[in-house]
C-alpha positions as CSV (number, residue, x, y, z in Angstrom):
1,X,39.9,-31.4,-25.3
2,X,36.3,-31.1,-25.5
3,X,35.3,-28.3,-27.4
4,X,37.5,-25.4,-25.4
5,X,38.1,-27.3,-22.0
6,X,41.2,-28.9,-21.6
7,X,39.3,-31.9,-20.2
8,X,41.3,-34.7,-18.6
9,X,43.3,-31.6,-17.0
10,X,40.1,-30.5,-15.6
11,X,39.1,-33.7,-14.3
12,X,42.0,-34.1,-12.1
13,X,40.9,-30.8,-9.5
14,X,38.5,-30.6,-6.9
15,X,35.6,-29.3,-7.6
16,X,33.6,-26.7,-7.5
17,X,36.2,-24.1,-8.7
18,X,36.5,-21.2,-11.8
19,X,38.0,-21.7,-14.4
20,X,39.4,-18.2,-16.8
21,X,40.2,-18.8,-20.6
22,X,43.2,-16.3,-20.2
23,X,43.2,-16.1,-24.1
24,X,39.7,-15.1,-24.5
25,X,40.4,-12.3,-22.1
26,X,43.3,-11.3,-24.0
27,X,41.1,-10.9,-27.0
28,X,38.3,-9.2,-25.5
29,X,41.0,-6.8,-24.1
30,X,42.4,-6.2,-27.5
31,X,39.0,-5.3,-28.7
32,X,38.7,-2.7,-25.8
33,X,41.8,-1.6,-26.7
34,X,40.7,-1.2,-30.7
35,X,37.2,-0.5,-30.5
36,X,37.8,2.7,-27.7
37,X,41.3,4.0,-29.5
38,X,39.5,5.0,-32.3
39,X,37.7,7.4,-30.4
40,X,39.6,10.5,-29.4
41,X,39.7,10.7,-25.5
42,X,37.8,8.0,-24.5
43,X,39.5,6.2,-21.4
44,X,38.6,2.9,-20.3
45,X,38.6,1.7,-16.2
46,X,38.3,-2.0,-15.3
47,X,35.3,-2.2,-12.7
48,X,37.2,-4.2,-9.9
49,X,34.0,-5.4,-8.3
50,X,33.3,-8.2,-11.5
51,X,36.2,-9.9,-10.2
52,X,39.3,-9.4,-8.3
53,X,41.1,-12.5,-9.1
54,X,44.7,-11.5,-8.9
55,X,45.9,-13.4,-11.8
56,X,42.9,-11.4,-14.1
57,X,44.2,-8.0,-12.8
58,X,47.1,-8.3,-13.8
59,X,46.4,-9.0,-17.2
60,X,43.9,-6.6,-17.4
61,X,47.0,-4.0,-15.9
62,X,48.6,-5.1,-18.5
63,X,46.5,-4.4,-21.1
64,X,46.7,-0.4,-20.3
65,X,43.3,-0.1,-18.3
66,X,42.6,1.7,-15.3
67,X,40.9,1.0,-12.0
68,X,37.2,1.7,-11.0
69,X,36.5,0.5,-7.3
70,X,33.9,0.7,-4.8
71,X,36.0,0.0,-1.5
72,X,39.4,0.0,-0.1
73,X,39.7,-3.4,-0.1
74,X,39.5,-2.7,-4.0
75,X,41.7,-0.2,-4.2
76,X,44.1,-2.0,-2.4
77,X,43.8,-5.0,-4.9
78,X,44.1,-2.8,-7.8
79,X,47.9,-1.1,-6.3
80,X,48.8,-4.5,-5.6
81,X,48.0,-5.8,-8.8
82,X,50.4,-2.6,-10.5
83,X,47.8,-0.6,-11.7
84,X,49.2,2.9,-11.9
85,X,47.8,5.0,-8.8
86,X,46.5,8.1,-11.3
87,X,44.2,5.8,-12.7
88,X,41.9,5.1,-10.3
89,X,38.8,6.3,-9.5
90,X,37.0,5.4,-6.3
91,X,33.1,5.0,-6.4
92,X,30.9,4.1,-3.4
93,X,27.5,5.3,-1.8
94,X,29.2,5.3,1.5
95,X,33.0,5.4,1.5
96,X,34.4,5.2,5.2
97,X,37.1,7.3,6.5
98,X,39.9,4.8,6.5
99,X,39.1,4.2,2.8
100,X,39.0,7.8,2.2
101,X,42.1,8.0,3.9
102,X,43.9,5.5,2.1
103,X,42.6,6.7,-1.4
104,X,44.2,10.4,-0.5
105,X,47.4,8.5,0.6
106,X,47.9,7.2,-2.9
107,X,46.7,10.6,-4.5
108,X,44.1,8.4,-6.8
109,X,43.1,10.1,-9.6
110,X,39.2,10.9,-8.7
111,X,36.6,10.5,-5.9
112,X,33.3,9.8,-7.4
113,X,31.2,11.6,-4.7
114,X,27.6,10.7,-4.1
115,X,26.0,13.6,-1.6
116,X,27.2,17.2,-0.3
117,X,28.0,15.0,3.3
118,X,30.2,13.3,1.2
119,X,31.7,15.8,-0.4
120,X,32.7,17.6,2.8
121,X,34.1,14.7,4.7
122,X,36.4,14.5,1.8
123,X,37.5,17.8,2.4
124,X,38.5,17.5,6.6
125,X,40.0,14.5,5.6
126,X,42.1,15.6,3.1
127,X,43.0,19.5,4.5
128,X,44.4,17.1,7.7
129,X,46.7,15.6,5.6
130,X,47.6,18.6,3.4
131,X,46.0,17.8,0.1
132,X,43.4,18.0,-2.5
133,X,41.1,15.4,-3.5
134,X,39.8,15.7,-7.3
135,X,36.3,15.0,-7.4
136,X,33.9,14.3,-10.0
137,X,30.2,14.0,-9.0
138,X,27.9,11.1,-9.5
139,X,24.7,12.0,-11.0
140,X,21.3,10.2,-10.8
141,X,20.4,11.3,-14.5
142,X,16.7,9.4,-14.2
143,X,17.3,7.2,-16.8
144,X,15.7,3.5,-16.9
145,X,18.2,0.8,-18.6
146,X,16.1,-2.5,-19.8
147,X,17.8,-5.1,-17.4
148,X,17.2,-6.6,-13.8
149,X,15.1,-4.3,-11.5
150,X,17.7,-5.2,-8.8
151,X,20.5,-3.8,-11.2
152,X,19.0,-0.7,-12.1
153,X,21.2,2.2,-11.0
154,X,20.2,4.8,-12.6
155,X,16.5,6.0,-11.4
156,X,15.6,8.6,-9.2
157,X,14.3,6.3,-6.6
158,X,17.7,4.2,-6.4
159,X,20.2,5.2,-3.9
160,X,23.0,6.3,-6.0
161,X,23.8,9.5,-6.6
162,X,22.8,13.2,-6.6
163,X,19.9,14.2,-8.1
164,X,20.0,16.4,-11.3
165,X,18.3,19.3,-10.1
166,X,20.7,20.0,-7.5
167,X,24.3,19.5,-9.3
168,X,24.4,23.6,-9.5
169,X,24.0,23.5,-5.8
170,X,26.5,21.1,-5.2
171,X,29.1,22.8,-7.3
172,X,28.7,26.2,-5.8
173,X,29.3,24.1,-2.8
174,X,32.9,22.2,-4.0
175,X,34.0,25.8,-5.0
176,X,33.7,27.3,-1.2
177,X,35.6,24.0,-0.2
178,X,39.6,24.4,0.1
179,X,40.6,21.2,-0.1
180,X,38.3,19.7,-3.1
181,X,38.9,20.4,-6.7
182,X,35.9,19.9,-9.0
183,X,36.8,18.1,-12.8
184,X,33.9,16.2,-13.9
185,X,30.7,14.6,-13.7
186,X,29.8,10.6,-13.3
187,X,26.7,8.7,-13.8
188,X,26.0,4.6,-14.2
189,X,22.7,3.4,-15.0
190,X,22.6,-0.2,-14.5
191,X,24.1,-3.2,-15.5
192,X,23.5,-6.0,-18.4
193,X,22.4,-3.1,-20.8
194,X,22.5,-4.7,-24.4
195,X,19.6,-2.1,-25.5
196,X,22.3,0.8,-27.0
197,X,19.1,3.2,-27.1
198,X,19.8,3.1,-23.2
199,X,23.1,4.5,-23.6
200,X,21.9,6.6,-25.8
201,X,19.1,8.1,-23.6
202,X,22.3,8.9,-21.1
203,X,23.8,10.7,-24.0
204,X,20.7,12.9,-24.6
205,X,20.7,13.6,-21.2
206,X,24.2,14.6,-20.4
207,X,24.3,16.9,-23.4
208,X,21.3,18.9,-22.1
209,X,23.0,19.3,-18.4
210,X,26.1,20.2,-20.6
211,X,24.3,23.1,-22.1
212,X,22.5,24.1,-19.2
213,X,26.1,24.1,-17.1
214,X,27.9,26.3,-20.0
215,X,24.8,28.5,-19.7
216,X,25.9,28.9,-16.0
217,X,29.5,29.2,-17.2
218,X,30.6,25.7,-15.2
219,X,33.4,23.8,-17.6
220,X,33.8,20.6,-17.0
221,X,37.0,18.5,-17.6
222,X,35.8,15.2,-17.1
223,X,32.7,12.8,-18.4
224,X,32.7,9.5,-16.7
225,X,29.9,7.0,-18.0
226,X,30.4,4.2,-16.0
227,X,29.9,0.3,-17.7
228,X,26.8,-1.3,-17.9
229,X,27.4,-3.5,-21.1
230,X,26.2,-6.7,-21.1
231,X,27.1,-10.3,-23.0
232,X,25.3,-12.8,-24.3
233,X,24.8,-15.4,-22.1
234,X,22.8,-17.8,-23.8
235,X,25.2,-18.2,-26.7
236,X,28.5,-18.2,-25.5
237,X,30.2,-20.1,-27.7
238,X,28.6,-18.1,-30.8
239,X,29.5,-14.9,-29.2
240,X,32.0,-15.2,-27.2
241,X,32.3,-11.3,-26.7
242,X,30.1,-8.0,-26.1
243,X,29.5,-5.9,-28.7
244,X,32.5,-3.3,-27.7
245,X,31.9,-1.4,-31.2
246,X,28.3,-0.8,-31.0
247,X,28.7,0.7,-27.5
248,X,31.9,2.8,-28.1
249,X,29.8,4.3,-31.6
250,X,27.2,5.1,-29.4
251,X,28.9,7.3,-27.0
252,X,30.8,8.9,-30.0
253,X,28.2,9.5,-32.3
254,X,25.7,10.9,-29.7
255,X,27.4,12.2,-27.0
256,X,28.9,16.0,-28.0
257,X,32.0,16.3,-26.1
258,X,33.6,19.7,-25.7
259,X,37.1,20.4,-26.8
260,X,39.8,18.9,-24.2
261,X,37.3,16.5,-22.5
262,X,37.8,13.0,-21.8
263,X,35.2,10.5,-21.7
264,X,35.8,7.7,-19.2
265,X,34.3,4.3,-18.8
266,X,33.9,1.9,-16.3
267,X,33.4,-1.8,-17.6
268,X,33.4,-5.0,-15.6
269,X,31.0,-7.6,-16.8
270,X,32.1,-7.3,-20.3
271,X,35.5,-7.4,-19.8
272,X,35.3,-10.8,-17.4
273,X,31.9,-12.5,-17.3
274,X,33.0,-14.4,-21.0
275,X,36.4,-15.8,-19.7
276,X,34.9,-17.8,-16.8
277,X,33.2,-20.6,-16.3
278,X,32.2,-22.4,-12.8
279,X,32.8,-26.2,-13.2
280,X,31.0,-28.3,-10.8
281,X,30.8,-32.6,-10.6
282,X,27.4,-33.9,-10.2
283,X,26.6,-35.8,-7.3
284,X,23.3,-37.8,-7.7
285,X,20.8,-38.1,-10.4
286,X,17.1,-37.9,-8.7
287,X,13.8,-38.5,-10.3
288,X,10.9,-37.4,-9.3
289,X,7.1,-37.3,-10.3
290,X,7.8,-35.0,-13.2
291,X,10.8,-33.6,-13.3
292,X,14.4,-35.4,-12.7
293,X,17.3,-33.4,-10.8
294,X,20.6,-33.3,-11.2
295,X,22.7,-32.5,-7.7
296,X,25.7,-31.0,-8.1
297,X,28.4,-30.2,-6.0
298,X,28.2,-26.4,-6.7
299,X,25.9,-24.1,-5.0
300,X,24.6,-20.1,-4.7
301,X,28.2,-19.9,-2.5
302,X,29.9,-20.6,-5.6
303,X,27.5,-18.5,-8.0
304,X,24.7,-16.6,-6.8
305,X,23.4,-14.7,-9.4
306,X,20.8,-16.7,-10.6
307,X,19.6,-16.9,-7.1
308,X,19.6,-13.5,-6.4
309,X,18.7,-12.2,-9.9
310,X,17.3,-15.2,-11.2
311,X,20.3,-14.9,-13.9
312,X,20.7,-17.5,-16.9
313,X,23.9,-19.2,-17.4
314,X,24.3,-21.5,-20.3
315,X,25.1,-25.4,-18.4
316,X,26.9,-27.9,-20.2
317,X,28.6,-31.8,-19.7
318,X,31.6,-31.3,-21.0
319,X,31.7,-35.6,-19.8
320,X,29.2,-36.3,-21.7
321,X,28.2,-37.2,-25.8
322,X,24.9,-39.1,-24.7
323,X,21.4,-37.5,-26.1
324,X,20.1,-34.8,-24.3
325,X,17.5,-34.6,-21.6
326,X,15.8,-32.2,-18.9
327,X,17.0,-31.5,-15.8
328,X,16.8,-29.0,-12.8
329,X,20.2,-28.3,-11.9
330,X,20.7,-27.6,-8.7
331,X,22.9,-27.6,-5.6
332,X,23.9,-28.9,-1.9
333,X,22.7,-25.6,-0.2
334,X,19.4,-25.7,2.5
335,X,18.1,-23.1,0.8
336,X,15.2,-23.7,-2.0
337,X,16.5,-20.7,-4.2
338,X,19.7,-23.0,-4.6
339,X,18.4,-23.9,-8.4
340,X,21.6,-22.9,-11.3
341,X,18.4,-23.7,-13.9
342,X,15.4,-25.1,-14.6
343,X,14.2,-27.4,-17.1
344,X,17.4,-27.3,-18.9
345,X,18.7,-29.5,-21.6
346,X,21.8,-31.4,-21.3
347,X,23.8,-34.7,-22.5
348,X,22.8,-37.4,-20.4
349,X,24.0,-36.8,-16.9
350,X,25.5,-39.5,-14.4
351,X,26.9,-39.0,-10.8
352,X,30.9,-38.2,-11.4
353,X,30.1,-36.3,-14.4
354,X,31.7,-32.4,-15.4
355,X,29.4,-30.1,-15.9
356,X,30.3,-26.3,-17.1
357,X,28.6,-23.0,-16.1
358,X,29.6,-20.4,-18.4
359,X,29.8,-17.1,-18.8
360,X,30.8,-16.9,-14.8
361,X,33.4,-14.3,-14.9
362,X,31.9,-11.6,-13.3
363,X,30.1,-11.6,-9.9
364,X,31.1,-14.9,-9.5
365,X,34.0,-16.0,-7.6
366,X,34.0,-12.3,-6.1
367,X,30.6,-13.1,-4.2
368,X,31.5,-16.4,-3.3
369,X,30.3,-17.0,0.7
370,X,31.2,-19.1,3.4
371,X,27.3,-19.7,4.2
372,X,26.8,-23.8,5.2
373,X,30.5,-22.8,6.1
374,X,31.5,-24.4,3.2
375,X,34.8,-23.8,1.5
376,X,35.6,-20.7,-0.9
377,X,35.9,-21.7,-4.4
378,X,39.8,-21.7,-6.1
379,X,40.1,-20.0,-9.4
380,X,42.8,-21.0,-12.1
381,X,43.8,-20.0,-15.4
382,X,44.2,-21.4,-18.7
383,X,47.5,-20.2,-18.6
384,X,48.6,-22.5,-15.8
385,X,46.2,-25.7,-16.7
């Protein structure tokens, strides 16, 4: 072993490939578990689209969470993987009719529904098939989060959701509609958030659309608050884990509840992003004018968030005790955004050496392309290393 990594186990498989520390996932789990049963009513949904490994989902079933998903394919993943059909909520800008279908075949606990033409395909859809879909509508509360501009959900010029002002409209409108029963509201407002005054701001604002609902005498049964909690990503070793107390307090000690309501969440990157890590072999060592290179076999196929949000993983060589020096760290792909890091310090790397992207859990192996038609990443577990 070298520090966590089972090393010479590691050595032996092909790489590039994900790698899930099946007991760190278990912990984080339990601290889910601890940090949100001390609160009365909270209810906590594992965002499908950080990872769909089938292996991770069914640890995470195991664990008592519930789904969130954004497709069918998702939804599909989650009743395969044993999550119990009542809780799962299905989110999505544009949810297609076969999905739509296939969520009212399983009677899934809640449609989070993004505009009145939403709302009413919903409705023919499910009074052809006899049934009622619950719904719960996703607000756009117009609240900025302090993360990527590209992972901002929550502002009135992003696509996702219905705008405040109108919510009394769309109401009225789901109470005229036969097949639709109304039980709660739903808002997300970005992603990476380690800022708690964000969540807070999403507190303050809820509470006033509370009031102002109760004034017009509309109860609602259901809060949903989506995810949004980040990790630490330069220190994952330090702090292996999100900060699941801080952001459960927050909700409890400024959101005001009524009697009977549950409050759900939505997480994703904090339940999976510390687990994973993307190992990759280097190929060649190249030096240039100022700057040497390290080539790796990897590439934005395998992980491309810090191509397309210029994200930070934390790189190390796990094959290596030499002192440290600079490199650029990037990949095979003929594309010049295929850079994992700049500048970045590591033991002193050779062609054949391991090298370890951390904190690769979420949006990692669940983006993975095919682009340079180049093979799909495998993921394995701990468990089975």
């Amino acid at each position: 072993m070298k520090g966590k990594f089972p090393v010479d186990r590691l050595q032996s498989i092909r790489t590039p490939f994900y790698y899930y520390d099946t007991q760190l996932l278990r912990q984080t789990l339990q601290s889910i578990n601890a940090e949100a049963g001390r609160h009365e009513g909270f209810c906590v949904h594992y965002a499908i689209k950080a990872n769909a490994n089938a292996k991770l989902l069914r640890i995470i079933r195991e664990a008592g969470l519930g789904a969130d998903c954004v497709s069918g394919g998702e939804i599909e993943a989650a009743i395969a993987a044993g999550f119990p059909k009542n809780k799962i909520v299905f989110a999505g800008v544009g949810k297609s009719d076969w999905e739509i279908n296939l969520a009212l075949d399983n009677d899934i606990f809640c449609f989070n529904v993004e505009s009145i033409p939403e709302l009413e395909v919903i409705n023919q859809l499910a009074q052809q098939k006899g049934k009622t879909a619950r719904v719960a509508f996703r607000l756009n509360p117009d609240v900025g989060a302090h993360t990527h501009a590209n992972i901002t959900t929550g502002l009135a010029e992003n696509k996702f959701g219905i705008a405040m002002g109108d919510l009394e409209t769309v109401v009225e409108k789901a109470k005229g509609l036969e097949n639709v029963t109304f039980v709660g509201l739903h808002f997300h407002i970005g992603s990476q958030i380690l800022d708690m005054g964000d969540f807070q701001a999403l507190c303050n604002r809820i509470n006033d659309l509370q009031d102002k609902l109760e004034r017009l005498h509309i109860s609602v049964e259901h809060i949903n608050v989506g995810g949004g909690l980040g990790i630490d990503y330069e220190h994952p070793n330090r702090v292996p884990m999100a900060n699941f107390k801080a952001y459960f307090d927050t909700y409890a000690k400024h959101l005001r509840l009524r009697p009977g309501q549950t409050l759900h969440f939505e997480l994703g990157r904090a339940v999976v992003a510390p687990c994973g890590t993307l190992f990759t072999r280097t190929l060649y060592i190249k030096k240039g004018a100022t700057k040497q290179f390290a080539i790796v076999d990897a590439g934005f196929t395998d992980l491309i968030r810090p191509a397309l949000y210029q994200a930070y993983h934390k790189i190390e060589n796990i094959s290596s005790d030499e002192p440290q020096q600079d490199y650029d760290v990037v990949g095979p792909i003929c594309e010049s955004t295929d850079v994992f890091a700049k500048q970045t310090t590591l033991n002193a790397t050779k062609r054949g050496d391991l090298l370890a992207i951390r904190s690769a859990g979420a949006y990692g192996e669940i983006m993975a392309s095919q682009y340079n038609c180049r093979q799909l990443p495998k993921g394995y577990t701990s468990e089975e290393l």
